[in-house]
C-alpha positions in Angstrom: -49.1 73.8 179.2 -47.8 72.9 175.9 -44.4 70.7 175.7 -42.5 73.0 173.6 -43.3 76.1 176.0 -42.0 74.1 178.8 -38.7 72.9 176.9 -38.7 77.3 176.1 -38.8 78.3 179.8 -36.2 75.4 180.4 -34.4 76.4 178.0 -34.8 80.3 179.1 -33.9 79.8 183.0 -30.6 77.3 181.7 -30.0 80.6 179.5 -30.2 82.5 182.5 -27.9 80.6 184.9 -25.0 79.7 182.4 -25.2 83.3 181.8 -24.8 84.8 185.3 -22.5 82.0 186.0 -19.9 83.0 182.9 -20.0 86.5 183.9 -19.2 85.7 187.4 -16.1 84.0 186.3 -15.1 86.4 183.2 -15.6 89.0 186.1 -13.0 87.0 188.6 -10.7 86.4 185.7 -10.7 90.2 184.6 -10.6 91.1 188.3 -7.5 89.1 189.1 -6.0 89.8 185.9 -6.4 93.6 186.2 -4.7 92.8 189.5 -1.9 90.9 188.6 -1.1 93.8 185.0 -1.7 96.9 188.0 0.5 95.5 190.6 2.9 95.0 188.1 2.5 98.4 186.8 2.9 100.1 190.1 5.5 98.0 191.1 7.7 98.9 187.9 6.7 102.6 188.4 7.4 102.9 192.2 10.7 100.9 191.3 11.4 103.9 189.0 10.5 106.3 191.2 13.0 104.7 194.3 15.9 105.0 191.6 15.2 108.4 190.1 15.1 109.8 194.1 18.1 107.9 194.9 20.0 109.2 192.3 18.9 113.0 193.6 19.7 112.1 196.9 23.5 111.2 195.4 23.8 113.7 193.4 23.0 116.0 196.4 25.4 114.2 198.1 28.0 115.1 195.6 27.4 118.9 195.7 27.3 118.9 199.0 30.9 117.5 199.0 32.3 120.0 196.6 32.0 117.9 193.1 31.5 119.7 190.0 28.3 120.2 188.5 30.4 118.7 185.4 31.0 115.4 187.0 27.8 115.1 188.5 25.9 115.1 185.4 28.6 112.2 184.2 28.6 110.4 187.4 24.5 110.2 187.7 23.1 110.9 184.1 21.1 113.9 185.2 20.2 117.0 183.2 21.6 120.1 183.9 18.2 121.1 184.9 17.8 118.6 187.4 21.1 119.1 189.1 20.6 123.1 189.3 16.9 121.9 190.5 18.6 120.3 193.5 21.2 122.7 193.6 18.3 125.8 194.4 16.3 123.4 196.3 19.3 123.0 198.9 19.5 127.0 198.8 16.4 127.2 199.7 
């Protein structure tokens, strides 16, 4: 076998190995990174979610008690619609 074919196939199995090895790690990077931004993400989102269900269940609260539909849109920053939403949905 000829020195520079075996300095090829060397070279070709090295390629090989640092290869698999860097996408290995760019895979756990990307993995843990897509992690870390989605738990974020969800976290943030559920977070929103918990407020904007709280604030209905208030709101509720306050038309169940006999506040105006007036100062319930002041008191929790909801439409109109949302209010009459709940308002229907408590009808129901």
């Amino acid at each position: 076998m000829c020195e520079s074919s075996i300095y090829q196939e060397i070279f070709a199995e090295g390629f090989e190995i640092g290869f698999q090895e860097s996408f290995e790690i760019d895979f756990q990077e990307g993995f843990e990174i897509g992690f870390k931004e989605g738990f974020e993400i969800g976290f943030k989102e559920g977070l929103e979610e918990g407020r904007q269900e709280a604030i209905a269940e208030i709101a509720r609260n306050l038309l169940l008690s006999g506040m105006s539909v007036e100062q319930i849109l002041t008191v929790t920053g909801l439409t109109r619609e949302q209010v009459e939403q709940l308002t229907n949905r408590d009808s129901e």
